[in-house]
VEXKOL-228927 format. One line per 8 residues: number of its first residue (from 1); for each residue x, y, z of C-alpha. Coordinates in Angstrom, 3 decimals, m for minus. Example, Ala and Ser with C-alpha at 12.3 -4.5 7.8 and 13.67 -1.06 7.14 Angstrom:
! VEXKOL-228927
1> 12.300:m4.500:7.800 ~ 13.670:m1.060:7.140
This chain:
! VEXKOL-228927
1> 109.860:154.012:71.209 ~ 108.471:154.764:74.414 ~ 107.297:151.946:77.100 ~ 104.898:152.035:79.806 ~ 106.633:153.585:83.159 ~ 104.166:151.719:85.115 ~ 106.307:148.263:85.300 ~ 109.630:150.216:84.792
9> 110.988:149.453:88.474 ~ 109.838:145.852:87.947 ~ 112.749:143.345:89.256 ~ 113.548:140.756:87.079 ~ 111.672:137.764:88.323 ~ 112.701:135.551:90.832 ~ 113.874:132.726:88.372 ~ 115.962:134.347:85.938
17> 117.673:136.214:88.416 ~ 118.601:133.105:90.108 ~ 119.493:131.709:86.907 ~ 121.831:135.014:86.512 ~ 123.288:134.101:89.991 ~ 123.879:130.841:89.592 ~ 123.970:129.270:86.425 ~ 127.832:130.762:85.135
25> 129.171:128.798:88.317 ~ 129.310:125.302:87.839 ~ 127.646:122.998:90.143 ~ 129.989:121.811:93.575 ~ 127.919:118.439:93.122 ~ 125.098:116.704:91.774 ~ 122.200:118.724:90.992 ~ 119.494:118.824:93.377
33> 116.408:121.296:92.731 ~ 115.046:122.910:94.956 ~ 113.875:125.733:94.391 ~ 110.464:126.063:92.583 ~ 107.159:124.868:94.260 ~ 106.220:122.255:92.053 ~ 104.380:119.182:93.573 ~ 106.000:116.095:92.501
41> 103.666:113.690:94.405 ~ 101.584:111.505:91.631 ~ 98.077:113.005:90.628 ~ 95.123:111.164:90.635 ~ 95.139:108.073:88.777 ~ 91.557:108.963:87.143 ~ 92.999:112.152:85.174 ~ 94.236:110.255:82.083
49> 91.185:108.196:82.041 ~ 88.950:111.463:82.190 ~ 90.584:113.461:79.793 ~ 90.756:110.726:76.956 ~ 86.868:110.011:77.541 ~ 86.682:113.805:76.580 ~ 89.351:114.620:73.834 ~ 86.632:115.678:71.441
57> 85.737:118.716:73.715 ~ 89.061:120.026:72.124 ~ 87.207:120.859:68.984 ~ 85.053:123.170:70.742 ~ 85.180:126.778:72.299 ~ 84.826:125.682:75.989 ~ 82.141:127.879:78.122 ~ 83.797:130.867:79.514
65> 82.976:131.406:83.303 ~ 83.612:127.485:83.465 ~ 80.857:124.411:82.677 ~ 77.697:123.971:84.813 ~ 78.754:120.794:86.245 ~ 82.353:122.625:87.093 ~ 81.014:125.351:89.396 ~ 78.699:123.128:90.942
73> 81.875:120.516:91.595 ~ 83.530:123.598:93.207 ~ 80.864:124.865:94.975 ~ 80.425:121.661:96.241 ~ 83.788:121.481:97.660 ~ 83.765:124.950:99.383 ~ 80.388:123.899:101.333 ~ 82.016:120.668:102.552
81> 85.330:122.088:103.192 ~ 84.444:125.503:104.208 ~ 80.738:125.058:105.276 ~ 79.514:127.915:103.045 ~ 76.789:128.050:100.674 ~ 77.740:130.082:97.453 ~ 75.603:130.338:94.263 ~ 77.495:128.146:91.494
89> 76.225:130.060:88.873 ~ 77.097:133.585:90.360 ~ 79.327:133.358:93.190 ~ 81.877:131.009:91.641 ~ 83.852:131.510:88.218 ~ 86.913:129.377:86.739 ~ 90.361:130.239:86.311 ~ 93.628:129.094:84.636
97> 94.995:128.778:87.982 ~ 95.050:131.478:90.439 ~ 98.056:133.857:89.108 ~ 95.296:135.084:86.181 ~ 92.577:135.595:89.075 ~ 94.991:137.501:91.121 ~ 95.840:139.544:88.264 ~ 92.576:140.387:86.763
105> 90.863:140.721:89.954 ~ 92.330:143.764:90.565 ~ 91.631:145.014:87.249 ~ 88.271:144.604:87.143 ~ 87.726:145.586:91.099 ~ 90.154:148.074:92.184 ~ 88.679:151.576:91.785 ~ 90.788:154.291:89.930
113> 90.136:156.429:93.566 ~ 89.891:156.048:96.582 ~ 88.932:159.063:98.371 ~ 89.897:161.099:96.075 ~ 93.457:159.714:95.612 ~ 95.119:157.266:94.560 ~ 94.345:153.707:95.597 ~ 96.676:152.001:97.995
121> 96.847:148.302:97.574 ~ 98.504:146.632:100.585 ~ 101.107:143.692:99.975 ~ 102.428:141.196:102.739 ~ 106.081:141.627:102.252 ~ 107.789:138.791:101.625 ~ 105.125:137.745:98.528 ~ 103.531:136.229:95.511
129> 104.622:138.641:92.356 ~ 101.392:138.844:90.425 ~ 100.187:141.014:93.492 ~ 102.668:144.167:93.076 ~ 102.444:143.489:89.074 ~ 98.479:143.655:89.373 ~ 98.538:146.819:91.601 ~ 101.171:148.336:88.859
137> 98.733:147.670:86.200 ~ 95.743:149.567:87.703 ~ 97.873:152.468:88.565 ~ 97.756:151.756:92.643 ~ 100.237:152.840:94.774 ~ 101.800:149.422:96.459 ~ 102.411:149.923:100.296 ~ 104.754:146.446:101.257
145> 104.015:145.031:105.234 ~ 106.434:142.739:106.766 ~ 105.291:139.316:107.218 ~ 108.078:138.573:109.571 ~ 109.356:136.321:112.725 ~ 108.039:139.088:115.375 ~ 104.140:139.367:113.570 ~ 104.198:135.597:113.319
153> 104.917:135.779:109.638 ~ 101.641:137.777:108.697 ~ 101.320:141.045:108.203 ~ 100.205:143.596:110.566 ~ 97.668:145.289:108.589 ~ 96.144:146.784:111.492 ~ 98.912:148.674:112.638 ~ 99.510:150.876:109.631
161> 98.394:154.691:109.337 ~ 94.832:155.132:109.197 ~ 95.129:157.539:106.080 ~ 97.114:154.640:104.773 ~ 94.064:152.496:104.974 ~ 91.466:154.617:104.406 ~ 93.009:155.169:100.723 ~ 93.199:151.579:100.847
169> 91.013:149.698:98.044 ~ 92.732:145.940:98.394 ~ 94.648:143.703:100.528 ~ 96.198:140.590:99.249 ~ 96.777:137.943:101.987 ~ 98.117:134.329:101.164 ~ 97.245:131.904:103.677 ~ 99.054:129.646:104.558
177> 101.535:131.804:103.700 ~ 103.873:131.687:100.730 ~ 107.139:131.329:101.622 ~ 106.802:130.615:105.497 ~ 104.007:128.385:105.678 ~ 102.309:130.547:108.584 ~ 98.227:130.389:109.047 ~ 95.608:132.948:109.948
185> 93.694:132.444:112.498 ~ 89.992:132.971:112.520 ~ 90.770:135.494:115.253 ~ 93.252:136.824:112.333 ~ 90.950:136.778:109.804 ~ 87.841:138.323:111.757 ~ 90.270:141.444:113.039 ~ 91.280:141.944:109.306
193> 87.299:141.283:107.364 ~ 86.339:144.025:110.436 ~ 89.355:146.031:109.495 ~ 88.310:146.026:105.771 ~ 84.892:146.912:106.991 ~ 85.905:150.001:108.912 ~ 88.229:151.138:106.183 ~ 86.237:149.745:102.951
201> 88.574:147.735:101.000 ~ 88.240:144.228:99.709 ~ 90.384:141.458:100.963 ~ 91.979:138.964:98.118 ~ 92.514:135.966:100.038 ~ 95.325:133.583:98.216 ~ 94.463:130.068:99.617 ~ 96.038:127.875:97.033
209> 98.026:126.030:100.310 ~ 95.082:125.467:102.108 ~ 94.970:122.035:101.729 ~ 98.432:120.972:102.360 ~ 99.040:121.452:106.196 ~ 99.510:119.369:109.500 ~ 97.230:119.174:112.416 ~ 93.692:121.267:111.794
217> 92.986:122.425:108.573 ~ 93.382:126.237:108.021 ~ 90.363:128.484:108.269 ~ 89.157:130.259:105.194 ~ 88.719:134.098:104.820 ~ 85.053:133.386:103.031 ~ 84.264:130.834:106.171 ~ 84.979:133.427:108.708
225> 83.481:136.220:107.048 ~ 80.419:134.425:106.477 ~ 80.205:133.275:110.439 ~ 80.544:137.567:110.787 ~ 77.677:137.755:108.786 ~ 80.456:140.582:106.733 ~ 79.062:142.090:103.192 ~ 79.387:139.022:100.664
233> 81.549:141.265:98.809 ~ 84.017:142.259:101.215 ~ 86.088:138.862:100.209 ~ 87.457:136.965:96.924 ~ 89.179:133.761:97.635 ~ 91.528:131.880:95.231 ~ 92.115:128.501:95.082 ~ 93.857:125.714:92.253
241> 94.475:122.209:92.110 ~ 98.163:122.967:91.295 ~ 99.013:122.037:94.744 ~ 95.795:120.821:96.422 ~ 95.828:118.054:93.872 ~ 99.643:118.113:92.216 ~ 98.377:119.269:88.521 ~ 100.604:122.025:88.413
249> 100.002:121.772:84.624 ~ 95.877:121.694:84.488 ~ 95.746:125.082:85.087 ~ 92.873:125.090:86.757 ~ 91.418:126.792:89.653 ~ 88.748:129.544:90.433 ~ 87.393:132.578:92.376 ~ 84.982:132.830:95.310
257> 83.186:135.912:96.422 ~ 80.445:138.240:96.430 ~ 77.623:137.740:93.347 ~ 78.968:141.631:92.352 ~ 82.869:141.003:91.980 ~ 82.119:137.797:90.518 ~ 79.949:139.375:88.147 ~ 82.861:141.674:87.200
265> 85.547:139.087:86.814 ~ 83.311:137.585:84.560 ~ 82.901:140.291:82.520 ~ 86.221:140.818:81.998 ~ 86.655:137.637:81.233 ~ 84.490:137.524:78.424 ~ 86.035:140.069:77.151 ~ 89.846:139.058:77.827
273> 90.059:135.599:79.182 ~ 91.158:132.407:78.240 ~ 89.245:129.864:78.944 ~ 89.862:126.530:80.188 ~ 89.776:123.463:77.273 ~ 86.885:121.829:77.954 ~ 88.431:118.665:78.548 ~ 90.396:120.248:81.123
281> 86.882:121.566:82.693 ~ 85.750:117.680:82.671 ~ 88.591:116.676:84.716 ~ 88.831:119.167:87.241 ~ 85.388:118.378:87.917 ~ 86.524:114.869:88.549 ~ 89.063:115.993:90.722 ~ 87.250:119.057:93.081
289> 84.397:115.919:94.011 ~ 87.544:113.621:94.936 ~ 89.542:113.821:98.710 ~ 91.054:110.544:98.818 ~ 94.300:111.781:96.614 ~ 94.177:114.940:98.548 ~ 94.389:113.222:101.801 ~ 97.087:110.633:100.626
297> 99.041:113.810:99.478 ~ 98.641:115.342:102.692 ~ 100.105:112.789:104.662 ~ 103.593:112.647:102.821 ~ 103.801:116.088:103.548 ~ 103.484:115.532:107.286 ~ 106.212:113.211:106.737 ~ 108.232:115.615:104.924
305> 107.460:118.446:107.980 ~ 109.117:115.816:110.056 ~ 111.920:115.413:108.564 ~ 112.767:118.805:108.043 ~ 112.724:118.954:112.012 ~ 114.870:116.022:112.866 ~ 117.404:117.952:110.314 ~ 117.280:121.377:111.489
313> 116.442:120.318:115.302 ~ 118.060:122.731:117.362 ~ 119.017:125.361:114.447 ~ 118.682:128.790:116.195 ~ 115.588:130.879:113.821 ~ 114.442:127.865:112.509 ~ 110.094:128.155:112.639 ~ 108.567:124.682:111.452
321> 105.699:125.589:109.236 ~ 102.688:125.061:109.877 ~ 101.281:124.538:105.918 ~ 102.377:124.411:102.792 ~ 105.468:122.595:101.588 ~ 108.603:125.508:101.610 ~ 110.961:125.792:104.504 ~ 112.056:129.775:105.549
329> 115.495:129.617:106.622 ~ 117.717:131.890:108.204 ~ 121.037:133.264:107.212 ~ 123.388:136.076:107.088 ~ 122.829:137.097:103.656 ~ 120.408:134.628:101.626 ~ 121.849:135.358:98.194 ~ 125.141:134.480:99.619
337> 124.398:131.646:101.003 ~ 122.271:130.402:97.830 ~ 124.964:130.826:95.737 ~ 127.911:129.617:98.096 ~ 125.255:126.644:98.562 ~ 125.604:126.020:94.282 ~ 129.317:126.200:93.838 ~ 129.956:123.959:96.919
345> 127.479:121.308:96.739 ~ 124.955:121.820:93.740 ~ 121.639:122.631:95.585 ~ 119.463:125.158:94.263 ~ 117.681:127.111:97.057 ~ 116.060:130.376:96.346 ~ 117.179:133.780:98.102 ~ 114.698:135.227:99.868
353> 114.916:138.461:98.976 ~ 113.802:137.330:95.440 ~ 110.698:137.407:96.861 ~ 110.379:140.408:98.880 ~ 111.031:144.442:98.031 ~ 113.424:146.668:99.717 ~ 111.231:149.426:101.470 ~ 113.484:151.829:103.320
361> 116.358:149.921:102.998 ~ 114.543:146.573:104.737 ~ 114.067:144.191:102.799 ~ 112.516:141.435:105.216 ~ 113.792:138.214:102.832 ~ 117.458:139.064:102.447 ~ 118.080:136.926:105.907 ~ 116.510:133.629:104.561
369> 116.599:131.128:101.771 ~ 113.223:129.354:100.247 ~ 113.229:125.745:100.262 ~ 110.886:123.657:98.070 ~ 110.080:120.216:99.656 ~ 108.714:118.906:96.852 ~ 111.002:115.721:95.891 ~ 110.772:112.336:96.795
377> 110.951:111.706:100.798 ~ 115.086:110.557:100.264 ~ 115.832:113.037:97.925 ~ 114.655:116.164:100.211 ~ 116.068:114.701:103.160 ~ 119.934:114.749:101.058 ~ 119.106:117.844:100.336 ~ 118.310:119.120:103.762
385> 121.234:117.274:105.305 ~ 123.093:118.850:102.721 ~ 122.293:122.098:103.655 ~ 122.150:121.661:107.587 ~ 125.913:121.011:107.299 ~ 126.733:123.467:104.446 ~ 125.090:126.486:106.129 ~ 125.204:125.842:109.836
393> 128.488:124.240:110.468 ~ 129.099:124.199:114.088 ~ 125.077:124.768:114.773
């Protein structure tokens, strides 16, 4: 039987084939994860409350694009956050987190051609899977850009070919940036909404970080292209409470954008989607109207940013982030140094070529290691120390 060339240079994913690395070695110590970015702070203390009131809504087929009061809770929150006016009803749809808006966004948005060829969909390089998997699916040719030290850890989309971006129909862009924790500018963001202007292509913005940061909160891509006064349509943001609001296990998020490509995702999804339990609906819409849990959240992280730079003060490479909750660190080889880091002390840190491709022999993640910093305060800071002495002895 045959199978679908399309996915056939797939890697495995990142997890198993650390769990291929790793796991026939036996721990040098007591196991300490970190390696997946799974928020581990507690979750609003209203959730259980919520959901019991509405365990009957589990007997009934939950509305598709998401509930009335749902999309007007997240509109809502982009106006106050953002300080943009979107249409609940057609701006706005729901999603089982943002990996299933990622994916069928392309599906239902990226042409078949562009200019008579095949569609290019641009990829920061290190990156969230579902992009290249989504481009695969549509038949688009993936064209990887470093996101590395010298562009400030965001890709240079303005510096590739310009027949490269005219064929261009998409651009994903995660900001803050998954694994480094960098943050686009509005300067950043206006260059590339101008870019995609010039070029026509739409811009996927990934902002499920955006609310975990220190200092001023990140810009949004729908914020500045609305201060541009750009086509309504030129940008889809994506955002979840998986991290915003540590419910990694709701499932819950939604898409932003133009009334058009809204329009489409929700077409598709009536067609192929899965909609969120209607429970589920009831509290998220508890949780977009609330920022005191958000805020609390926020400020462990800032402690957690802190510690990580008391630990690795003075480590030559080492960038602080600036957002999110994973530290980018630099070694010789970061598979290596993840497993050496297993057998010898029983850390799990992720290699960061895991995350990235090889594209003419580069591969811009093999010189780091992803660290989660999702534990409890004394638990990450062992695990830091741990790996401050294991990896940089003498530094």
């Amino acid at each position: 039987m045959d199978f679908p060339e399309r996915f056939s240079d797939l890697p495995e994913y990142a997890f198993p084939r650390l769990r291929t690395l790793l796991d026939h070695h036996p721990a040098g110590g007591d196991v300490v994860h970190m390696t997946i970015g799974e928020p581990r702070h507690a979750f609003p203390a209203f959730v259980s409350e919520i959901l019991l009131q509405n365990v009957a809504g589990f007997a009934k087929y939950p509305p598709n694009a998401g509930a009335p009061e749902l999309l007007a809770a997240i509109a809502d929150w982009i106006k106050q956050r953002f300080g943009v006016s979107v249409d609940a009803d057609r701006q706005v749809v729901t999603l089982n987190g943002t990996r299933e808006g990622l994916f069928n966004a392309c599906i239902a948005l990226c042409p078949e051609v562009k200019n008579g060829k095949q569609p290019i969909v641009l990829i920061p390089n290190p990156f969230y899977q579902v992009y290249a998997v989504a481009a695969a699916a549509v038949g688009a040719k993936s064209v990887f850009v470093p996101a590395e030290s010298a562009t400030g850890f965001l890709p240079d989309f303005a510096d590739l070919p310009k027949d490269v971006l005219d064929q261009t129909a998409i651009v994903y862009i995660c900001s803050p940036s998954n694994p480094q924790g960098a943050v686009a500018s509005a300067e950043y963001w206006g260059e590339l909404i101008k870019l995609a202007e010039k070029h026509d292509f739409r811009i996927f913005a990934d902002e499920c970080y955006s609310e975990i940061y220190r200092g001023e909160a990140p810009v949004g891509a729908l914020q500045t292209a609305d201060e541009l006064g750009a086509d309504p349509e030129r940008v889809t943001i994506f955002h979840s409470l998986s991290k915003r609001s540590n419910l990694p296990g709701l499932r819950s998020g939604f898409a932003a954008g133009g009334p058009k490509a809204i329009a489409a995702l929700k077409q598709l999804r009536d067609f192929s989607g899965a909609p969120m339990p209607l429970p589920l609906q009831r509290v998220a819409t508890a949780v977009w109207a609330d920022e005191a849990h958000v805020i609390e959240s926020r400020a462990l992280y800032v402690e957690k940013y802190e510690i990580a730079d008391q630990v690795f003060q003075g480590l030559n490479g080492y960038s602080s982030p600036e957002a999110g909750f994973f530290l980018w660190l630099p070694v010789e080889d970061g598979e290596a140094s993840a497993l050496s880091l297993w057998q010898e002390t029983g850390v799990r840190v992720l290699p960061g070529a895991y995350l990235s491709r090889d594209v003419n022999g580069y591969n811009p993640g093999k010189g780091y290691v992803r660290v989660a910093m999702v534990a409890a305060k004394q638990e990450m800071k062992d695990g830091l120390q741990t790996i401050r002495k294991h990896l940089y002895r003498g530094q």
